[in-house]
TORMI-139811 format. One record per residue (C-alpha): residue in one letter; residue number from 1; x, y, z. Coordinates in pm, whole numbers. Example, Ala and Ser with C-alpha at 12.3 -4.5 7.8 and 13.67 -1.06 7.14 Angstrom:
2
A;1;1230;-450;780;
S;2;1367;-106;714;
This chain:
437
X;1;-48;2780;-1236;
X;2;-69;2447;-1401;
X;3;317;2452;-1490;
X;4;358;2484;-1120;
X;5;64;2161;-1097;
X;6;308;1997;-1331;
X;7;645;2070;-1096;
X;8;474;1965;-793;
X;9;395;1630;-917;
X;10;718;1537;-853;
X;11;652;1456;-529;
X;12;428;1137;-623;
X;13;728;1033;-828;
X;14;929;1061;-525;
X;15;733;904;-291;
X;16;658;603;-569;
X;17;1044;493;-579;
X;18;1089;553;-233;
X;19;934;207;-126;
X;20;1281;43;-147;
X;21;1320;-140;121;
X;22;915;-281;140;
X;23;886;-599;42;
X;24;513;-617;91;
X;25;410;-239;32;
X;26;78;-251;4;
X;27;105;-338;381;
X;28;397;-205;501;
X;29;465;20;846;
X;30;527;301;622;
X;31;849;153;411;
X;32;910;-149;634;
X;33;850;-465;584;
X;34;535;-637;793;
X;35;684;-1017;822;
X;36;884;-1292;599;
X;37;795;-1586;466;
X;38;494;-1740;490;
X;39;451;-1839;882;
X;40;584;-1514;995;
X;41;353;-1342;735;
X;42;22;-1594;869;
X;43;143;-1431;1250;
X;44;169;-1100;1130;
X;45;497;-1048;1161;
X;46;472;-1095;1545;
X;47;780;-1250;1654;
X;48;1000;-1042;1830;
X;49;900;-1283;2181;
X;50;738;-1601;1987;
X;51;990;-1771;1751;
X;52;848;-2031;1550;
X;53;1053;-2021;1237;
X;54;1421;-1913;1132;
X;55;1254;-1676;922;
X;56;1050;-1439;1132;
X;57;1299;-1483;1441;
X;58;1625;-1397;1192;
X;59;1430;-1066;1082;
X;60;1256;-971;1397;
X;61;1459;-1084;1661;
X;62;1822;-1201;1641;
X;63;1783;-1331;1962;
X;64;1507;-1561;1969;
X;65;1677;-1819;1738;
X;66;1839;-1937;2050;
X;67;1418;-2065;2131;
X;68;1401;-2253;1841;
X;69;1397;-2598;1919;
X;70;1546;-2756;1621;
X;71;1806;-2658;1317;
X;72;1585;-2566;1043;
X;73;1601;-2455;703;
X;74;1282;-2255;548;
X;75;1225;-2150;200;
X;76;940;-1929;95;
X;77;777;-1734;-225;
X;78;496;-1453;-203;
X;79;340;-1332;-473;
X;80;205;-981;-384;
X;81;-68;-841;-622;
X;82;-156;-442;-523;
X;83;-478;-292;-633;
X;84;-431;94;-683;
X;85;-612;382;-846;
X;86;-487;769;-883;
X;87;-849;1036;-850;
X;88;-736;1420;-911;
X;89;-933;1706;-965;
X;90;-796;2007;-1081;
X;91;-1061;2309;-1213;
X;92;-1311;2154;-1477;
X;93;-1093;1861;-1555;
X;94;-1104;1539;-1319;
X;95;-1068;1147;-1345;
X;96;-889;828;-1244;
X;97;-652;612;-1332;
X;98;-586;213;-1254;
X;99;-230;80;-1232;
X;100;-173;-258;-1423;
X;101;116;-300;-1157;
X;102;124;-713;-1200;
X;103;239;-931;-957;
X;104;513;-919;-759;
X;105;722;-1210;-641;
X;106;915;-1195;-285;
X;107;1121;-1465;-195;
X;108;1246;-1588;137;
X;109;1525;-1815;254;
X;110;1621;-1864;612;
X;111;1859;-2138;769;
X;112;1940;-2170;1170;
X;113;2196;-2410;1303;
X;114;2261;-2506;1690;
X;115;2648;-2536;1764;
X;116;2812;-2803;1986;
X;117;2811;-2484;2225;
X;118;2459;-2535;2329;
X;119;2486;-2163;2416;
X;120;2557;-2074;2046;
X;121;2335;-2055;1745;
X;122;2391;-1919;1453;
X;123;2178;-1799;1147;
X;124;2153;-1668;840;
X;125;1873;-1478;631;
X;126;1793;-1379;288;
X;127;1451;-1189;224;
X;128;1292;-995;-31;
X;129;1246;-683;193;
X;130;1115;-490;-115;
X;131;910;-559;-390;
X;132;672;-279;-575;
X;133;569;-187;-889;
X;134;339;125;-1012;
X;135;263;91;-1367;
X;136;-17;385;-1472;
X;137;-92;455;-1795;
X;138;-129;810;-1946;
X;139;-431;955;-1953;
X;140;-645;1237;-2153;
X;141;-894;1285;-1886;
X;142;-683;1263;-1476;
X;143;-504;1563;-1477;
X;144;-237;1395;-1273;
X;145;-227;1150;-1557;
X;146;-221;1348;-1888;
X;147;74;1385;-2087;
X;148;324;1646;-1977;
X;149;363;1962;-2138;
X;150;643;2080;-2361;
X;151;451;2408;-2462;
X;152;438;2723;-2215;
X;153;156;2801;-2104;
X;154;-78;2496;-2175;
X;155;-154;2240;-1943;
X;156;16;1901;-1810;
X;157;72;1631;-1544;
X;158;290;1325;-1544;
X;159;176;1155;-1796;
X;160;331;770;-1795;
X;161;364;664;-1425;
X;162;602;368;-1312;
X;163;787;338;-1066;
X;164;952;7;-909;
X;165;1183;-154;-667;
X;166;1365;-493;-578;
X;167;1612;-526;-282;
X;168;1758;-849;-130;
X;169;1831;-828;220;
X;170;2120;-1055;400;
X;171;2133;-1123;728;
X;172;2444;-1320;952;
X;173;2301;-1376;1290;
X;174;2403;-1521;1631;
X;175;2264;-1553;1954;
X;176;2422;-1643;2279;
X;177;2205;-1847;2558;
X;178;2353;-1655;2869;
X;179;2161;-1892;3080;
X;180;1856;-2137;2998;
X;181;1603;-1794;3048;
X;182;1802;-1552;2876;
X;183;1945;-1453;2517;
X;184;2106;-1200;2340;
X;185;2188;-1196;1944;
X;186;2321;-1002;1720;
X;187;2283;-947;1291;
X;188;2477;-735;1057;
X;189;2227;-662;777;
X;190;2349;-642;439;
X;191;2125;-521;142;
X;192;2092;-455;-206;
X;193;1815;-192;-348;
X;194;1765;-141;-735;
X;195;1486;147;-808;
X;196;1358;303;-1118;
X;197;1140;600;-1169;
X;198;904;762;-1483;
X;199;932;1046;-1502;
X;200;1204;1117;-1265;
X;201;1073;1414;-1016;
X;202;1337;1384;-769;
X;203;1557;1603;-957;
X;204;1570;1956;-1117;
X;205;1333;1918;-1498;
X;206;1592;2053;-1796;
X;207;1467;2249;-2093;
X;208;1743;2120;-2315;
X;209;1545;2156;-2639;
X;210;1452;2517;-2577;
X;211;1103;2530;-2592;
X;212;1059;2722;-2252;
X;213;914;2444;-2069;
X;214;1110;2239;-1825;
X;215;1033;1855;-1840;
X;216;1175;1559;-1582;
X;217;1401;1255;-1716;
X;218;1330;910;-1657;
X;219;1523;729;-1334;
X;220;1568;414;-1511;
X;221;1927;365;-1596;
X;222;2048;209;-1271;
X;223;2170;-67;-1077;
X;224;2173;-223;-750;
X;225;2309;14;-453;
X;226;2487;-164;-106;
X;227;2307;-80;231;
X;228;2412;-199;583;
X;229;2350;-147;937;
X;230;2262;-394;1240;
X;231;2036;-491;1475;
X;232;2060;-597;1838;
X;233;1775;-820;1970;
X;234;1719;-977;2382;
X;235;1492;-1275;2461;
X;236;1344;-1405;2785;
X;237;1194;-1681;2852;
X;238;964;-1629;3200;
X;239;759;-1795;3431;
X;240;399;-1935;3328;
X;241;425;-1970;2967;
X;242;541;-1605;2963;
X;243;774;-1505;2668;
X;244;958;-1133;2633;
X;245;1112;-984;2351;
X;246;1252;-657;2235;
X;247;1539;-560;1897;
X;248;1643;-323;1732;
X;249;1716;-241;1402;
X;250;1924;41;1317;
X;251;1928;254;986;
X;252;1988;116;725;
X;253;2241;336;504;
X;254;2249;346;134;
X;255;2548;450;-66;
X;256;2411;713;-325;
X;257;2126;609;-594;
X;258;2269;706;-870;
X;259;2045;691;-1209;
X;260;2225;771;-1564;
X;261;1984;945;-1752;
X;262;1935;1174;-2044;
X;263;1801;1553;-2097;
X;264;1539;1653;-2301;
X;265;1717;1624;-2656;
X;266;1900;1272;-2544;
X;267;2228;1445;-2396;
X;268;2363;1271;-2080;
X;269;2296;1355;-1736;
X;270;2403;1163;-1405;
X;271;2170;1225;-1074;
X;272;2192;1137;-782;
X;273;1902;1063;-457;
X;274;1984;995;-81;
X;275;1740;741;42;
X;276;1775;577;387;
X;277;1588;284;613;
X;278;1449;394;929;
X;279;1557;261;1251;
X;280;1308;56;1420;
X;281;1232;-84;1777;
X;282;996;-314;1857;
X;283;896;-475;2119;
X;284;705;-792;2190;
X;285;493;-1049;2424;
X;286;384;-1435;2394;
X;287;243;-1645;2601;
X;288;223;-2021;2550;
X;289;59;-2162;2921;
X;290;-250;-2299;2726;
X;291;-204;-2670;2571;
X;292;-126;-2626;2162;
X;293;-130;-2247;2196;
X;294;50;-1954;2119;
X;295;-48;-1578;2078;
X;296;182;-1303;2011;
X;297;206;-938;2030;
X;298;442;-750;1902;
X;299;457;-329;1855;
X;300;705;-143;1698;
X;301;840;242;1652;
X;302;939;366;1315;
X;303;1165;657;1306;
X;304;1133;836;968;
X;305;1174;1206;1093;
X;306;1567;1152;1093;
X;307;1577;970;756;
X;308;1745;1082;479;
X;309;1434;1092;203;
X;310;1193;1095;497;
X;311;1265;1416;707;
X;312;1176;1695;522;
X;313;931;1782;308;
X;314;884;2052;-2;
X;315;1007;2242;-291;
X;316;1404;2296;-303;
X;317;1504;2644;-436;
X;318;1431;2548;-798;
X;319;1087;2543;-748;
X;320;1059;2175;-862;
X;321;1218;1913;-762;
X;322;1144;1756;-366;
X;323;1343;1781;-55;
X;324;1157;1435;72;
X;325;850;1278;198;
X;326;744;1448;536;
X;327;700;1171;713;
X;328;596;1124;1074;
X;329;746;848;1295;
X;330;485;588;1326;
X;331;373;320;1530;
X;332;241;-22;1435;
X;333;68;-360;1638;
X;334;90;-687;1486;
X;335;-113;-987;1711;
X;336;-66;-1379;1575;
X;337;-209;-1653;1744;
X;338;-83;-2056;1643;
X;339;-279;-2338;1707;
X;340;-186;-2737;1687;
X;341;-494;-2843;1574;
X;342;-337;-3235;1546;
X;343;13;-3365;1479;
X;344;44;-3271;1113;
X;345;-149;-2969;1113;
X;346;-116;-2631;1254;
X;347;-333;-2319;1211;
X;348;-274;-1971;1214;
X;349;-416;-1589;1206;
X;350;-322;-1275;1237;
X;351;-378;-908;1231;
X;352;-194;-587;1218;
X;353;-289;-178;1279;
X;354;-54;66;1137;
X;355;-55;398;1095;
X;356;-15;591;782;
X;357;301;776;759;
X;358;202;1092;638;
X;359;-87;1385;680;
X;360;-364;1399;444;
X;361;-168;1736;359;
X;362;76;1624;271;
X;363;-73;1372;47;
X;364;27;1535;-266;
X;365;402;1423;-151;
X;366;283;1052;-120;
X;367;83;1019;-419;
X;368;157;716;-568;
X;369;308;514;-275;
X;370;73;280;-180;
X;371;192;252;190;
X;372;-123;409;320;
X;373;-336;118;427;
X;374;-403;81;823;
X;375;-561;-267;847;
X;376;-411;-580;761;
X;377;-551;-965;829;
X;378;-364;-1296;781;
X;379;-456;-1653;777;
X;380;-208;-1975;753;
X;381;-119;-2321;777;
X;382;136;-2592;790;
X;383;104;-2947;721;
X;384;343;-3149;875;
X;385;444;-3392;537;
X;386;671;-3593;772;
X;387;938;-3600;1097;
X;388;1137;-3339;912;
X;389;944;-3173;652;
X;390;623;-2941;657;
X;391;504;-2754;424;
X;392;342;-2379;490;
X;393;101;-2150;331;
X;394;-48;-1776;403;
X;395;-275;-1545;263;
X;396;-257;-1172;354;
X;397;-538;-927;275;
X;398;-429;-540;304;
X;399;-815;-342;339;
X;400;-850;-100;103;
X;401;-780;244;203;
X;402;-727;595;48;
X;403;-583;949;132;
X;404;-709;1264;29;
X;405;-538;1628;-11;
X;406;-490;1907;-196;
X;407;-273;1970;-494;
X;408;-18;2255;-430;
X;409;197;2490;-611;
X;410;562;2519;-548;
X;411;492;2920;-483;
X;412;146;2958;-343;
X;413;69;2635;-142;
X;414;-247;2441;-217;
X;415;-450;2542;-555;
X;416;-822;2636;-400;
X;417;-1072;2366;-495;
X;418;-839;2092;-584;
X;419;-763;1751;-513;
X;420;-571;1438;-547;
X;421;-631;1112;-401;
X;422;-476;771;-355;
X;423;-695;438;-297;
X;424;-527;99;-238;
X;425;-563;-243;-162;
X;426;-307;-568;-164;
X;427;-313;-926;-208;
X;428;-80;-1188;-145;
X;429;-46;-1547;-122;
X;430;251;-1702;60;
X;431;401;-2060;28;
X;432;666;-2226;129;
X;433;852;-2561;305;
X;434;1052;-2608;644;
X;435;1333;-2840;670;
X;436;1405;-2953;1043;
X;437;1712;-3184;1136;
């Protein structure tokens, strides 16, 4: 029974690395990013019908960079610290465990540019979509945590956890103005994804030494892996202050991860992982009719059930490696509001509701990625240093929140009387400086 404990850890292995494309996962609607930069982060990413920087308009909403009323360049850096914590109980034997996961750095560059062609604009975006790490010790007392076992017969779990993930996201845009009221743009998106894993649990465990238990390599040996897709955005600009919005991001498709890794006695083996983006729709509303206002609201669709990595969920035939996640499609609202408070200084706040991705049964599969929290707050500002230059600033707090389910067996389903549980929370402080000419 505990071998089979062991095997069907893989799953939080799994759903560890498969944060690639979240820049700010302790937040994130399920793997996708919430905003970029710091004034689309201080909205809460709502911008698909309010566009008030290159940044959150590029990502958001090809289209609205026709609305923004000068050429800009933005730069921004967040540094994202997650607060996690692993509780699993299996018989007797229970405990936790505390990532030292460190802080994360996300950065953001955005540049939009009018064209003699009043009706052109083009645009061009560079984010940190992704940025996680997991780093849990080993551990004598979590069962999730101890050492694993290279004995038949007696007990094991994961032992060393870490997992993490960088990818740079790049983003051509244009938008045409097909009359003062109405735009349309369009974005390739281009992206790199690294990911590494400890112990590896999205592949088949070797027993290469002969001792008659199977363990899991490490997914470390890799390198970056190309994604693209493309996204589609339309912008109105209505009566009264009214403002409408609605994009569309497709999948983004990943060529194969491929990790180089070794077997149990240090022979090589190559693996390989499918792992996909989701498409996304959102849609969005702002209305600017009051004096030095601006509120936003923006909700989106996630579509995970026909993502490779996302779709299914389980043991494959071998009893221990993972088919995928088993996610549901989710849905997410983000509301910002802006305020001029005087020439050089404008406020913001902001607030988003997402749901988790996955079942507390299937929480066993989700283990250690921390993309389970529901409630997320923002507050910003930006100083206006002089006609062309202002400089901006965010904090975002993610509320803490945890998931609870049983542990299963690749055989028998769920092991009577235990459990395994996730808690998180996230930090992050966002600054940055706008250039407009």
């Amino acid at each position: 029974m505990l071998r089979s404990f062991v095997r069907s850890a893989g799953l939080w292995a799994l759903s560890a690395i498969s944060v690639f494309t979240v820049a700010d996962s302790g937040w994130a609607q399920g793997i996708a990013v919430q905003g970029v930069g710091p004034v689309n982060r201080s909205m809460a990413g709502a911008s698909t019908a309010a566009p008030i920087d290159a940044a959150g308009a590029i990502h958001w909403n090809p289209a609205t960079i026709s609305g923004l009323p000068h050429n800009e360049v933005t730069f921004g850096l967040e540094l994202l610290l997650p607060d996690e914590t692993l509780f699993s109980t299996l018989g007797p034997a229970s405990g936790s465990t505390d990532a030292e996961s460190g802080v994360a750095p996300i950065p953001t560059v955005a540049w939009v540019q009018h064209a003699e062609d009043e009706r052109l604009t083009y645009g061009l975006g560079m984010f940190g979509v992704a940025g996680y790490r997991a780093n849990y010790p080993a551990s004598l007392t979590n069962p999730i945590s101890t050492p694993q076992s290279n004995t038949p017969g007696v007990p094991g779990g994961l032992g060393r956890i870490f997992s993490e993930l960088e990818v740079l996201q790049i983003v051509p845009t244009v938008s045409f103005a097909v009359t003062d009221r109405l735009s349309i743009g369009f974005a390739p998106t281009v992206s790199l994804a690294r990911i590494g894993a400890q112990p590896l649990f999205l592949v088949e465990p070797d027993d290469a030494d002969g001792s008659g238990q199977p363990r899991y390599p490490d997914g470390l040996g890799n390198r970056y892996h190309w994604g693209f897709g493309g996204q589609l955005g339309i912008y109105y600009i209505a009566d009264g202050g009214w403002h409408w919005g609605a994009s569309i991001k497709s999948p983004q498709w990943f060529e194969e991860f491929r990790f180089m890794t070794t077997d149990e006695i240090g022979g090589p083996r190559l693996e390989t992982v499918n792992i996909d983006y989701p498409m996304i729709l959102s849609l969005g509303v702002a209305y600017s009719g009051i004096e030095r206002w601006v509120i936003a609201v923006d909700a989106r669709y996630f579509d995970y059930k026909n993502t490779d990595g996302f779709r299914t969920t389980g043991f494959r035939p071998d009893f221990a490696s993972v088919l995928g996640l088993g996610w549901n499609n989710i849905f997410s609202v983000s509301t910002g509001v802006q305020y001029e408070y005087s020439e050089r200084l404008t406020l913001r706040g902001g607030y988003t509701y997402q749901q988790v991705p996955f079942s507390s049964s299937r929480t066993i599969f989700n283990v250690a990625s921390p993309l389970i929290i529901e409630h997320v707050a923002s507050v910003g500002a930006s100083y206006q240093w002089n006609r062309h230059v202002a400089f901006n600033v965010a904090y975002v707090h993610g509320f803490e929140n945890s998931v609870t389910g049983p542990i299963e067996q690749p055989t028998t389903g769920p092991i009577p009387g235990s459990s395994v549980t996730s808690r998180v929370a996230a930090y992050a402080l966002s600054v940055g400086a706008t250039v407009r000419y």
